[in-house]
MARVEX-40109 format. One record per residue: residue number from 1; x, y, z of N, C-alpha, C in turn; residue in three letters. Coordinates in steps of 0.2 Angstrom, whole numbers, plus 2048, in hexadecimal, padded with zeros to 3 digits. Example, Ala and Ser with C-alpha at 12.3 -4.5 7.8 and 13.67 -1.06 7.14 Angstrom:
% residues 2
{vexkol 1; {842; 7E4; 827}; {83E; 7EA; 827}; {842; 7F0; 827}; 'ala'};
{vexkol 2; {840; 7F5; 823}; {844; 7FB; 824}; {840; 800; 827}; 'ser'};
***
This chain:
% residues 215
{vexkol 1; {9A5; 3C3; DBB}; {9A1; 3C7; DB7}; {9A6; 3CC; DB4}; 'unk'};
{vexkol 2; {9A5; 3CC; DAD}; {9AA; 3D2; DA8}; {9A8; 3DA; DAC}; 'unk'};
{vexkol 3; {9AE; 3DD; DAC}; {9AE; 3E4; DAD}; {9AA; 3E7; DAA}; 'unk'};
{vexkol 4; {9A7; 3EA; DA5}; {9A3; 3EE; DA2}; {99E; 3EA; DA5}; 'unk'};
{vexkol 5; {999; 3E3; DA5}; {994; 3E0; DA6}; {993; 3E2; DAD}; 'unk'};
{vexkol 6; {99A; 3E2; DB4}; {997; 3E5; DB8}; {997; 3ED; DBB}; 'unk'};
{vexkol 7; {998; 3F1; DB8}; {999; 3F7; DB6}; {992; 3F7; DB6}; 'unk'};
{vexkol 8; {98F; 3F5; DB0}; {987; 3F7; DAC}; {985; 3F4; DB3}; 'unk'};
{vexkol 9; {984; 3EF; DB5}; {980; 3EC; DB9}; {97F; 3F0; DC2}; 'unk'};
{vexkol 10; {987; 3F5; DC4}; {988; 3F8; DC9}; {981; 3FE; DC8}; 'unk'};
{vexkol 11; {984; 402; DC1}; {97E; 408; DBF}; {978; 406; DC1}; 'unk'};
{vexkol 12; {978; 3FF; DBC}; {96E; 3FF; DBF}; {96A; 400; DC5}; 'unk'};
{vexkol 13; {971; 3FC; DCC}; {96E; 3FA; DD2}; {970; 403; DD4}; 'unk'};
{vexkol 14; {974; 407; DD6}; {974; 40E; DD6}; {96D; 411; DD6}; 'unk'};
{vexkol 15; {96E; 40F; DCD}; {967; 415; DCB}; {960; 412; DCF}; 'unk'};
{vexkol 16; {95D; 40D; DCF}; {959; 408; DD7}; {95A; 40D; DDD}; 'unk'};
{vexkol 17; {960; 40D; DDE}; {961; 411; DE4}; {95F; 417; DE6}; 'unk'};
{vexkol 18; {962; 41C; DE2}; {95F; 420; DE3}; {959; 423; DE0}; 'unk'};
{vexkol 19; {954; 41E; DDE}; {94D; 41E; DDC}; {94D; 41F; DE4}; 'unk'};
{vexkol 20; {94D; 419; DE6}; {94A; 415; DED}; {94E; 41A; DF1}; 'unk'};
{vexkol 21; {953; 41D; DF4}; {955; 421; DF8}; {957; 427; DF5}; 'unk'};
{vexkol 22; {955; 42C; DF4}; {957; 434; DF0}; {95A; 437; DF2}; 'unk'};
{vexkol 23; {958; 439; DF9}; {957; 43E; E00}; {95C; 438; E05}; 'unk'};
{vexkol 24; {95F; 433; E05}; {963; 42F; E09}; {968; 434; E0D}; 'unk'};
{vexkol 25; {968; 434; E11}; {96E; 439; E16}; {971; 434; E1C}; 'unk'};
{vexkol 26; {975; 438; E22}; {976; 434; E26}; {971; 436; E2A}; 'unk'};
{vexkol 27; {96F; 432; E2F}; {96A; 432; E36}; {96D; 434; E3D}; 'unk'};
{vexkol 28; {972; 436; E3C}; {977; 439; E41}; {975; 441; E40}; 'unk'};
{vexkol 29; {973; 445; E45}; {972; 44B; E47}; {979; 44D; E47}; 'unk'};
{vexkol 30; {97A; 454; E47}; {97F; 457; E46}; {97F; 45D; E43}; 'unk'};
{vexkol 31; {983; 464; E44}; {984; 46B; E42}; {98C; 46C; E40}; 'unk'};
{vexkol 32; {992; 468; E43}; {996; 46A; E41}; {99A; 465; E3F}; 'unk'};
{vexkol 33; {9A0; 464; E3C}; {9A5; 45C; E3C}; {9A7; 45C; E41}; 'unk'};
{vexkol 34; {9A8; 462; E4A}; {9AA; 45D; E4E}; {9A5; 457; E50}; 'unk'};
{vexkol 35; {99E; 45A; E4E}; {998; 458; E51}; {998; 451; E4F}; 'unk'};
{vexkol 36; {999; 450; E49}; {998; 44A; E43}; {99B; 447; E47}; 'unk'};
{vexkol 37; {9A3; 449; E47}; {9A7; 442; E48}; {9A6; 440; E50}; 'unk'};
{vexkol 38; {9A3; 444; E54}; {9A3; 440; E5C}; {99E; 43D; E5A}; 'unk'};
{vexkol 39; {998; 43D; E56}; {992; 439; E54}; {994; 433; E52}; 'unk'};
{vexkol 40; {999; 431; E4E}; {99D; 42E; E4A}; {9A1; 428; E50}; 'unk'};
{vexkol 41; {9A5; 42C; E52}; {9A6; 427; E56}; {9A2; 424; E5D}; 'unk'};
{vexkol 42; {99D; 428; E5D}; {997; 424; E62}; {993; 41F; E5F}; 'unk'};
{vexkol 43; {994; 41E; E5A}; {98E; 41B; E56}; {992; 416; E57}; 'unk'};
{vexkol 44; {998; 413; E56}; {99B; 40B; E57}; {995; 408; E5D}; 'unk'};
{vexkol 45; {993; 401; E5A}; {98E; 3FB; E5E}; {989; 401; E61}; 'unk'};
{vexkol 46; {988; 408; E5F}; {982; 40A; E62}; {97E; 40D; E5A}; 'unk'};
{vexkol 47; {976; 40C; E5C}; {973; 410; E55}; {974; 416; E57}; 'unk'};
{vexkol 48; {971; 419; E50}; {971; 41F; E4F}; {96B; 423; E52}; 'unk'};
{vexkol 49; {967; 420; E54}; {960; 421; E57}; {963; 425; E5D}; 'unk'};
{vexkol 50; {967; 420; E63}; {968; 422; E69}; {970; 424; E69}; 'unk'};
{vexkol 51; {974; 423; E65}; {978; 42B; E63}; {975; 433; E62}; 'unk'};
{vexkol 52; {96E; 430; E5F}; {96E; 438; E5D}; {969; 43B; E63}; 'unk'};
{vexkol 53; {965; 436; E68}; {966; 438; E6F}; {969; 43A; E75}; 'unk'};
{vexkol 54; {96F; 437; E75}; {974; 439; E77}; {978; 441; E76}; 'unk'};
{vexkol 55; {978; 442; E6E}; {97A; 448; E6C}; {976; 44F; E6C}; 'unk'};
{vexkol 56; {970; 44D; E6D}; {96B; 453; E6E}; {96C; 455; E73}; 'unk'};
{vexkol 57; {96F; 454; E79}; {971; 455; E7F}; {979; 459; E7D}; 'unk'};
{vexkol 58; {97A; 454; E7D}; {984; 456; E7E}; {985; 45C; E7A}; 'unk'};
{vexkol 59; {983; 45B; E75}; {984; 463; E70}; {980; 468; E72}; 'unk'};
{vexkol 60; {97E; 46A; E76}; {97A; 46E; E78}; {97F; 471; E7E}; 'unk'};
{vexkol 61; {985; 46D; E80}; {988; 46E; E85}; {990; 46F; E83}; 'unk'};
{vexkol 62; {990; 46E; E7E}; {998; 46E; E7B}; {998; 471; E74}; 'unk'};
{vexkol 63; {99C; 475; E71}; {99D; 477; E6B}; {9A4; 475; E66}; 'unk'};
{vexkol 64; {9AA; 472; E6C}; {9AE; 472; E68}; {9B2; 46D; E6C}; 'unk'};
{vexkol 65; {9B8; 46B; E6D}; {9BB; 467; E6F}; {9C0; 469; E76}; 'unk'};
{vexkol 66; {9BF; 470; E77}; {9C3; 473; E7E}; {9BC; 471; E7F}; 'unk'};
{vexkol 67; {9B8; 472; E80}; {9B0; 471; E84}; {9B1; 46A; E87}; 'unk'};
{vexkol 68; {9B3; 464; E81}; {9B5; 461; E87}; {9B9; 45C; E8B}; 'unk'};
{vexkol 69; {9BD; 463; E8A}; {9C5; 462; E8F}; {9C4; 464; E93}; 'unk'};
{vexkol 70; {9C0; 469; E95}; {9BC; 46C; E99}; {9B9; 469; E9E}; 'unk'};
{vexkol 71; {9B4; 469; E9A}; {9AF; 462; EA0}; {9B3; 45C; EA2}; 'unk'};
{vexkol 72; {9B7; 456; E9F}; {9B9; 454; EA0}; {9B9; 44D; EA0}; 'unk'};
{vexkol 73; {9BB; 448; EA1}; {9B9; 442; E9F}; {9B3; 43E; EA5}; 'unk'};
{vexkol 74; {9B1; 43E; EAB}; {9AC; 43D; EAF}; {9A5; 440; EAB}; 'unk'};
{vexkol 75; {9A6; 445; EAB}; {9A1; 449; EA7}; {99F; 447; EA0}; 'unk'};
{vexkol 76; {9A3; 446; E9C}; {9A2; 443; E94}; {9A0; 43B; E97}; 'unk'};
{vexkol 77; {9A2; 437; E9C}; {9A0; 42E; E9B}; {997; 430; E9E}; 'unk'};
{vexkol 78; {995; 434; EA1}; {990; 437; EA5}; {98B; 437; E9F}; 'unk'};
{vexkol 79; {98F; 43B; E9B}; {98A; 441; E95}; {988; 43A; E8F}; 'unk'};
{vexkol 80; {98C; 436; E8F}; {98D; 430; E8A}; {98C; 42A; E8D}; 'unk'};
{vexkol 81; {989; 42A; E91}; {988; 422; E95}; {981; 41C; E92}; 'unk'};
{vexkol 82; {97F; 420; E8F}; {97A; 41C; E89}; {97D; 419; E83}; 'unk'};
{vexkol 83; {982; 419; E83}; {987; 418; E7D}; {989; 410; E80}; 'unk'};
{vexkol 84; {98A; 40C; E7B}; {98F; 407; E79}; {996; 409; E7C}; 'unk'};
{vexkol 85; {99B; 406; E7E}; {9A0; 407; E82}; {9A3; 40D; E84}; 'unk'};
{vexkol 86; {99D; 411; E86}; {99E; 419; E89}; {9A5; 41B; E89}; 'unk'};
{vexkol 87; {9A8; 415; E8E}; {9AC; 415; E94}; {9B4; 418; E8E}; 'unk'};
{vexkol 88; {9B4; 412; E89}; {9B8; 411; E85}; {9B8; 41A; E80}; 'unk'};
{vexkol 89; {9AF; 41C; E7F}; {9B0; 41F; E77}; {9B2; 426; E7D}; 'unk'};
{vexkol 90; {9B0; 429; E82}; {9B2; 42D; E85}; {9B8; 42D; E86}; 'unk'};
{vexkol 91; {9BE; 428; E87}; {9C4; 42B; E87}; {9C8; 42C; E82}; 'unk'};
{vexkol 92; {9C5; 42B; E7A}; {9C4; 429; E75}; {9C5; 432; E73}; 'unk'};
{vexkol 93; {9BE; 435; E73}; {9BB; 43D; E73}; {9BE; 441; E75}; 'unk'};
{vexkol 94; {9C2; 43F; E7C}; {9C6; 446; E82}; {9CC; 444; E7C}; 'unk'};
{vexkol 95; {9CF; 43F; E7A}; {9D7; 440; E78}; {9D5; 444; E71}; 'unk'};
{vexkol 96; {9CF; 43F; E6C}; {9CD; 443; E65}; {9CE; 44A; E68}; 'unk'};
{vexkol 97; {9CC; 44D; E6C}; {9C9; 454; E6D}; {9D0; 457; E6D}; 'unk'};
{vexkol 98; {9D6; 455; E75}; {9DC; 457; E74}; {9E0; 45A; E6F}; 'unk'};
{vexkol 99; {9DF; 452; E69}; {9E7; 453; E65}; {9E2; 457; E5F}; 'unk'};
{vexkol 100; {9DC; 45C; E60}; {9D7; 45D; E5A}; {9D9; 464; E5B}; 'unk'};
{vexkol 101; {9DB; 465; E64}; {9DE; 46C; E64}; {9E4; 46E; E63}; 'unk'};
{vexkol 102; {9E7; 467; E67}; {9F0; 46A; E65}; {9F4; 468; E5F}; 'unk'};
{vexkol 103; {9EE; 467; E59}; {9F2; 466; E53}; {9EF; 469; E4C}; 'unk'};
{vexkol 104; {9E7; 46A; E4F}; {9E4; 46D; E49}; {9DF; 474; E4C}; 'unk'};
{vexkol 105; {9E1; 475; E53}; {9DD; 47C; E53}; {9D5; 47C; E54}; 'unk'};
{vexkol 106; {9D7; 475; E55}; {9CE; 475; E58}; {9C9; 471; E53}; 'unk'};
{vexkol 107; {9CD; 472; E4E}; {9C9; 471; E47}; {9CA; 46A; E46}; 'unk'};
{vexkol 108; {9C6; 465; E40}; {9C8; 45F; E40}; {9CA; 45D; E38}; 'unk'};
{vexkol 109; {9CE; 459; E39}; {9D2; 45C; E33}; {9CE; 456; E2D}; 'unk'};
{vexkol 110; {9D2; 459; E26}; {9CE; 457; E20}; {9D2; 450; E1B}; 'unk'};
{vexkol 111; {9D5; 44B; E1F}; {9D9; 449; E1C}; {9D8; 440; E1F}; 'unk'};
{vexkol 112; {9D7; 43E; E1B}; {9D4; 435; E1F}; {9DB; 433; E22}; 'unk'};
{vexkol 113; {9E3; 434; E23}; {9E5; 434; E27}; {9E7; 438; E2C}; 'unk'};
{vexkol 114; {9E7; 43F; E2D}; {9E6; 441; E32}; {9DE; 440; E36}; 'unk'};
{vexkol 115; {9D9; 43E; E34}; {9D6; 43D; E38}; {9D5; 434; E3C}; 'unk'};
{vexkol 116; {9D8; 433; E39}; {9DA; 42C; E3C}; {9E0; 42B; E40}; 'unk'};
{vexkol 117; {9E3; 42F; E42}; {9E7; 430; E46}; {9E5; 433; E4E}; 'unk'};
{vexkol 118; {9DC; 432; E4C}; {9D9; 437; E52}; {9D6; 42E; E56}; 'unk'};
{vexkol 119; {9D7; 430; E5E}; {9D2; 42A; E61}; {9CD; 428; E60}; 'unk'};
{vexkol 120; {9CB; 423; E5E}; {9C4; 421; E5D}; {9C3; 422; E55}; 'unk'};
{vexkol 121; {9C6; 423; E51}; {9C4; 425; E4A}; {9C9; 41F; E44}; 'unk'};
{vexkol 122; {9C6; 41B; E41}; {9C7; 418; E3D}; {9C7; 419; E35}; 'unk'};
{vexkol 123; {9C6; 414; E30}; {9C4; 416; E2B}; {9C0; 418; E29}; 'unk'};
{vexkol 124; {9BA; 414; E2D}; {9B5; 416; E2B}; {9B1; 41D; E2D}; 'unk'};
{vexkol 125; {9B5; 41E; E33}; {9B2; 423; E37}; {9B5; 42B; E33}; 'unk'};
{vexkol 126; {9BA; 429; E30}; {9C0; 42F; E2C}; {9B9; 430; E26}; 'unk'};
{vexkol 127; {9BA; 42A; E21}; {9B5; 42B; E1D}; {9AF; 430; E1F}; 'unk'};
{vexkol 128; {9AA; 42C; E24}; {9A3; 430; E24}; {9A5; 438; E24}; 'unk'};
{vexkol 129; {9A8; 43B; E29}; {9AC; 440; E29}; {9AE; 444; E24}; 'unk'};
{vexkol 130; {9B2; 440; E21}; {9B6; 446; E1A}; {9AF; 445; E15}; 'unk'};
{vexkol 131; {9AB; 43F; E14}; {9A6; 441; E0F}; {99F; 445; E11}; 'unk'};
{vexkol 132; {99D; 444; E17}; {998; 447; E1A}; {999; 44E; E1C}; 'unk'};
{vexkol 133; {99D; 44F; E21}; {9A0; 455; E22}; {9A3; 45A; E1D}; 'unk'};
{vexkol 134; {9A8; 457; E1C}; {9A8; 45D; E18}; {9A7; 45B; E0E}; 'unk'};
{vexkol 135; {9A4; 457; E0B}; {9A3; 454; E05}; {9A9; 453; DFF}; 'unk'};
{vexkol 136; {9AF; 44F; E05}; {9B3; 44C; E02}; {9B3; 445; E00}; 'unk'};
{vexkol 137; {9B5; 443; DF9}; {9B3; 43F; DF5}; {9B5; 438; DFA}; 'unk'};
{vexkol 138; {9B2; 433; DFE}; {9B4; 42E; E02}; {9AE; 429; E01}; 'unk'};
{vexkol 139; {9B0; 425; E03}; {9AA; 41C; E03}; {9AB; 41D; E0B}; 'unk'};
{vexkol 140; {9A6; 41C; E0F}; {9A6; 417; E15}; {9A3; 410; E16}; 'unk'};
{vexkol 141; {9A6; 40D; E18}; {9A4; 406; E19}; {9A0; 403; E1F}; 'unk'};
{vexkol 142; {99C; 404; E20}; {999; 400; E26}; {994; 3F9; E27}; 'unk'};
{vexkol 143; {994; 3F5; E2A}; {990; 3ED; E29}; {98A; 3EF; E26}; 'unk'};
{vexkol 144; {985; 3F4; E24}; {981; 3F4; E1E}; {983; 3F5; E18}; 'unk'};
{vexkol 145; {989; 3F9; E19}; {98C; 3FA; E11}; {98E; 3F3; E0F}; 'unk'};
{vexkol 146; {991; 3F1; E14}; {993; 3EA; E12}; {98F; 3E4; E11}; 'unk'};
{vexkol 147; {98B; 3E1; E14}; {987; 3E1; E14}; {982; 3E0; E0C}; 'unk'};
{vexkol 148; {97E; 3E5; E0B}; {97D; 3E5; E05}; {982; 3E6; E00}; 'unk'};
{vexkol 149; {988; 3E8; DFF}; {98C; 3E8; DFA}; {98D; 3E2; DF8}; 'unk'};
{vexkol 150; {98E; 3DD; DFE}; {98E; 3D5; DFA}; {989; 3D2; DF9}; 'unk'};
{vexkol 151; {984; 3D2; DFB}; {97F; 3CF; DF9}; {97D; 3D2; DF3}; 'unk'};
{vexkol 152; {97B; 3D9; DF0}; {97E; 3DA; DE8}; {981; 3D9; DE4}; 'unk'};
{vexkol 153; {987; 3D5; DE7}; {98C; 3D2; DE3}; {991; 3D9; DE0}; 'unk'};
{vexkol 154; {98F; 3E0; DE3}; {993; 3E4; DE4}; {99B; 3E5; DE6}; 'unk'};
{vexkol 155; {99C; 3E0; DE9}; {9A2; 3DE; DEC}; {9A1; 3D7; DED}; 'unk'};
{vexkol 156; {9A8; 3D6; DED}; {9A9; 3CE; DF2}; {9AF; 3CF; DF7}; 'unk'};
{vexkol 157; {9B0; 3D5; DFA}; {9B4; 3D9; DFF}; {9B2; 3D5; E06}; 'unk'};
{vexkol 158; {9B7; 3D1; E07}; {9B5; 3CE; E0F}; {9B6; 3D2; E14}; 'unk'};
{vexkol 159; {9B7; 3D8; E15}; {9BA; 3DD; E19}; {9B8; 3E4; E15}; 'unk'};
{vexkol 160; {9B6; 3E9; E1B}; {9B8; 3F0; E18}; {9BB; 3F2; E14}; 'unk'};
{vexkol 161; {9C3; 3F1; E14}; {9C5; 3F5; E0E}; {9C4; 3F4; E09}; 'unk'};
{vexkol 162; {9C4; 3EC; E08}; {9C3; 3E9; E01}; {9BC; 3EB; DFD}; 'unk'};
{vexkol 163; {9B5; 3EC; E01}; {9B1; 3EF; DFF}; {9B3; 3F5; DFD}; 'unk'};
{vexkol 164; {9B4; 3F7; E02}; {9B6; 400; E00}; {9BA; 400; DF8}; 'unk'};
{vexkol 165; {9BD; 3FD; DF9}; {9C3; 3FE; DF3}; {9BE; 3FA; DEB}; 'unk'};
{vexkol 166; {9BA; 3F5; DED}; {9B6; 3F3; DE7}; {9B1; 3F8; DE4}; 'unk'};
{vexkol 167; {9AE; 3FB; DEA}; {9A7; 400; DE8}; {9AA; 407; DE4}; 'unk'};
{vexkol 168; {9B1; 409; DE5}; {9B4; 40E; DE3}; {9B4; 40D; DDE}; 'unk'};
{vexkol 169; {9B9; 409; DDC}; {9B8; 407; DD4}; {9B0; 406; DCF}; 'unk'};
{vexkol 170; {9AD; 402; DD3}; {9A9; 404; DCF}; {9A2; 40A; DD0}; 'unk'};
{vexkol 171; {9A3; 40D; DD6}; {99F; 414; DD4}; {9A3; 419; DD4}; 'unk'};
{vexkol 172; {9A0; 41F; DD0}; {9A2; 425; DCF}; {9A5; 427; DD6}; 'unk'};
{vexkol 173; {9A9; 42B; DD6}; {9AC; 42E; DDC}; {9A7; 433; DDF}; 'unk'};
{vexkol 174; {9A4; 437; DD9}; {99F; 43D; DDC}; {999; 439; DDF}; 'unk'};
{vexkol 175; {998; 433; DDF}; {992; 42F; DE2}; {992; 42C; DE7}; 'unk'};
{vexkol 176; {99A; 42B; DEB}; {99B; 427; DF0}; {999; 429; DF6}; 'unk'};
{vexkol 177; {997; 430; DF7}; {992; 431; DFE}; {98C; 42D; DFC}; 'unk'};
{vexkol 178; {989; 430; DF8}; {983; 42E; DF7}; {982; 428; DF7}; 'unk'};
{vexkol 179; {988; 423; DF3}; {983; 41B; DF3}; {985; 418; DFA}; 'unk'};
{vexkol 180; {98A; 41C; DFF}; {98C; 41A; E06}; {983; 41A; E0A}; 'unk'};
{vexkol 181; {980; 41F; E09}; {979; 423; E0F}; {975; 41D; E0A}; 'unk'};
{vexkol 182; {975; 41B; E02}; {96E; 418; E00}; {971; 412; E00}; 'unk'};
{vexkol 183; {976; 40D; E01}; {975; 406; E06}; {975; 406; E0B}; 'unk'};
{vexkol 184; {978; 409; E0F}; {975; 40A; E17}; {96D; 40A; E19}; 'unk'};
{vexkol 185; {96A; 40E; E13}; {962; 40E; E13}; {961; 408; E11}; 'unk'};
{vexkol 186; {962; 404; E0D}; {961; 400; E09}; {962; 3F7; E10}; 'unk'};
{vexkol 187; {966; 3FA; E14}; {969; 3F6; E18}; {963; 3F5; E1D}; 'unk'};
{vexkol 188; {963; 3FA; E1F}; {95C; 3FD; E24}; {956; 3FB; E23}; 'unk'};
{vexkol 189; {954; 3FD; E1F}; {94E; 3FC; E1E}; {94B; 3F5; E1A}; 'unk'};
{vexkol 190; {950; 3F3; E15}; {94D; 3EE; E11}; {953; 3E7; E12}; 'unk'};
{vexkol 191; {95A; 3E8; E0E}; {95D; 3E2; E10}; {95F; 3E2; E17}; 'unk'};
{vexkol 192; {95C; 3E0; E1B}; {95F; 3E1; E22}; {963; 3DA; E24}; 'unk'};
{vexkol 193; {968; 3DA; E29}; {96D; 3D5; E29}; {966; 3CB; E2D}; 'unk'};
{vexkol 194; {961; 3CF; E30}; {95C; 3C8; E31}; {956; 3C9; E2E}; 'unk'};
{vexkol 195; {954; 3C7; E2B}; {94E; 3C6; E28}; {94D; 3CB; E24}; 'unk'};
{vexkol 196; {952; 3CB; E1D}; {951; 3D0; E19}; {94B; 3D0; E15}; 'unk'};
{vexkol 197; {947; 3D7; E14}; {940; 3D5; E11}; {941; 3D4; E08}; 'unk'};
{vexkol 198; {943; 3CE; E06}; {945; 3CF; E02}; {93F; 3CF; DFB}; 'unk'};
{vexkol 199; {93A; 3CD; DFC}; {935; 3CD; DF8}; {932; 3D6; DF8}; 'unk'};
{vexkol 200; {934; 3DB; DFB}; {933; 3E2; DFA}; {93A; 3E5; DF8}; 'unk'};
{vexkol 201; {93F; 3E2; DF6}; {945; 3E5; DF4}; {943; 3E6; DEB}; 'unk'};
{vexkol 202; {945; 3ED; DEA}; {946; 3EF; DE3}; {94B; 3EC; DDF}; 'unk'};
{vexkol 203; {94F; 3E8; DE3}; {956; 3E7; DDF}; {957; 3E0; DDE}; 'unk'};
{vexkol 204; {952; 3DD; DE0}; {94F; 3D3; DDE}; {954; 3D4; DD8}; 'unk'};
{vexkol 205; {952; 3D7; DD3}; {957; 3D3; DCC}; {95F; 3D4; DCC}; 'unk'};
{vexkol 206; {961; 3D7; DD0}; {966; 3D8; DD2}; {96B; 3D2; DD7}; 'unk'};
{vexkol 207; {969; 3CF; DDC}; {969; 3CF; DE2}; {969; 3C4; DE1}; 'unk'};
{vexkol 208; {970; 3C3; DE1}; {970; 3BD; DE1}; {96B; 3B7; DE4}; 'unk'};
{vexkol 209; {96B; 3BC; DEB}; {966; 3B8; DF0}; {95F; 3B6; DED}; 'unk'};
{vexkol 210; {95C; 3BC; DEC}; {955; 3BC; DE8}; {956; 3B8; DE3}; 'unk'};
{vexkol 211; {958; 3B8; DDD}; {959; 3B3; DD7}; {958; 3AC; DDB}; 'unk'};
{vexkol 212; {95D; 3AB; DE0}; {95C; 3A5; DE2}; {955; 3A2; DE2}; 'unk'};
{vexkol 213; {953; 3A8; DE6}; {94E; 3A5; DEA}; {944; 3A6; DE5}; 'unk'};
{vexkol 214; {948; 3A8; DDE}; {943; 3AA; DD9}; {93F; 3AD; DDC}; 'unk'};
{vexkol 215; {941; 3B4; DDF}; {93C; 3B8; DE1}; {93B; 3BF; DDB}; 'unk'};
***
């Protein structure tokens, strides 16, 4: 597909988008970026559902990162044990928490390689962070983004960065939060990875699959 033809064609699916998602946010609870990013890395193979069960408790109990050097790592695997590899993201949390004091003052810093230098924190986990927290221009990439990116024919990125790095180009930068929370919606509730409902999808004419299937 010619550049400008997918250019015009990326706009259309966009502007769909945020018809259908306006108000799109993340579903992770949180007050501050340290809060984000423990949410962030507890969310690996766990929902956001029973992450933000989890957090309702623990934050209520912690405010920064000596809180929980403090407590301790028995206490954090205790506090997180509803979690997906507890065992693993709590020793993950104590070290984040460490190097969060003896390199940045407690604070979490703003820059996708230093934060990827913290345990437990990735690309994508740097991203939701620098663009959620504090509304610096990032894509994050996670199995719905991807997910629907290629079934749109939005990418053909076999891998996270390759999406990441496709969706950039062709969406504006000041939009990259925003279309990150309206395919995640879009992931969720409509294209889901089994039995997508694709006869209530808005973006049929868009959506190779549908053509196919002359829906």
């Amino acid at each position: 597909m010619k550049t400008a033809k997918r250019m015009s064609r990326s706009r259309e699916i966009l502007q769909i988008l945020e018809q259908e998602y306006p108000l799109a946010a993340t579903a992770l609870h949180y007050n501050t970026p340290f809060e984000l990013l423990l949410a962030v890395i507890l969310s690996a193979q766990t929902t956001d559902k029973q992450v933000n069960k989890i957090t309702t408790k623990l934050f209520q109990k912690i405010k920064g990162p000596r809180d929980i050097l403090n407590l301790g790592l028995p206490w954090l695997e205790k506090e997180i044990k509803g979690c997906g590899l507890y065992r693993q993201k709590s020793r993950q949390i104590l070290e984040t928490s460490r190097l969060l004091l003896d390199k940045y003052d407690g604070e979490v810093p703003r820059t996708r390689e230093e934060l990827m230098e913290l345990p437990g924190v990735g690309r994508k986990t740097a991203n939701v962070v620098l663009s959620t927290a504090f509304g610096i221009p990032a894509f994050a990439v996670d199995t719905h983004v991807q997910r629907v990116s290629r079934r749109l024919g939005l990418s053909e990125g076999k891998n996270p960065l390759a999406v990441e790095e496709e969706i950039c180009r062709l969406v504006p930068r000041e939009l990259w939060r925003e279309t990150h929370h309206r395919l995640i919606a879009h992931g969720r509730r409509v294209c889901r990875a089994r039995k997508p409902l694709c006869n209530a999808c808005s973006l049929n004419p868009y959506c190779p699959l549908a053509v196919e299937k002359n829906l």
